[in-house]
C-alpha positions in Angstrom: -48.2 29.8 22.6 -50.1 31.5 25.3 -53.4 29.6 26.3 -56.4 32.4 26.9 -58.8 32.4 29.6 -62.3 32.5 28.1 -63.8 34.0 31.0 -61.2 36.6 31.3 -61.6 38.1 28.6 -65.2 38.3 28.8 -65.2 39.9 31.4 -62.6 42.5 30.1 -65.2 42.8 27.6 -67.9 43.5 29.9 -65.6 46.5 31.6 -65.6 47.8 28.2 -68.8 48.1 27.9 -68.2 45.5 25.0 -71.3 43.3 24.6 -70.8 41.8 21.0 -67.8 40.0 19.9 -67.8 41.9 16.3 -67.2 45.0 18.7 -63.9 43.9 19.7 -63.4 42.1 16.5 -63.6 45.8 14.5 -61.5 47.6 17.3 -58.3 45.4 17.6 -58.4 44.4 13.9 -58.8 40.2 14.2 -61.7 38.7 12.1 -64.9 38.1 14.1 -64.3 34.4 12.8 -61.2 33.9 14.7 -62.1 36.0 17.7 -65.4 33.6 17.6 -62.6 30.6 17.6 -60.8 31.8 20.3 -63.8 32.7 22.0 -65.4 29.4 21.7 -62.3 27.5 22.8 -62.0 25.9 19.7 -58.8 28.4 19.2 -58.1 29.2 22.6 -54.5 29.1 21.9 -53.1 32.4 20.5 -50.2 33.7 18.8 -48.2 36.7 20.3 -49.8 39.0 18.2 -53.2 38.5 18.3 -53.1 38.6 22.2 -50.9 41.6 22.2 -54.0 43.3 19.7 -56.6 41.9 22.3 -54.7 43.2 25.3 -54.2 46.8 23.7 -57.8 46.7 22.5 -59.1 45.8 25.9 -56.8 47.9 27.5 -55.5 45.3 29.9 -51.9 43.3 30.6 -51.0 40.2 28.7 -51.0 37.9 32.4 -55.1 39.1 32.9 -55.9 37.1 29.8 -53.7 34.1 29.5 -54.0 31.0 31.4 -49.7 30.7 31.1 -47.5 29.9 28.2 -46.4 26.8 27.1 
C-alpha cells in the first residue's frame, strides 16, 4: 500500500487554497474521519483508491503525495 507524505499533502492543500480538512474531505468524497487518520499518521497508509480520490481532488500526481509503495 502506498505510504503518504503528511507534509505533502498539506501543502497541496495549501495550493488549493484548502485550509480545513472537511474541505478536502467534501470534495474528493472520503470521510473527514479517515482523512483526519491519514492526516494524523495514524492511517498514513492508503489504499489505491483513496489516494487516487486525493490526487484528483488536489489536482496533483500520485508520486507528489506518497512516500513509495510497499
Amino acid at each position: 500500500m502506498p505510504r503518504i507524505n503528511i507534509i505533502a499533502l498539506e501543502k497541496m492543500m495549501r495550493r488549493r487554497n484548502m485550509l480545513f480538512k472537511h474541505q478536502l474531505s467534501n470534495l474528493v468524497g472520503v470521510s473527514y474521519t479517515r482523512l483526519g487518520e491519514i492526516m494524523s499518521g495514524d492511517g498514513s497508509e492508503i489504499d489505491e483508491q483513496t489516494l487516487d480520490q486525493l490526487c484528483a481532488g488536489l489536482e496533483c500526481e500520485r508520486s507528489e503525495l506518497i512516500d513509495g509503495e510497499i
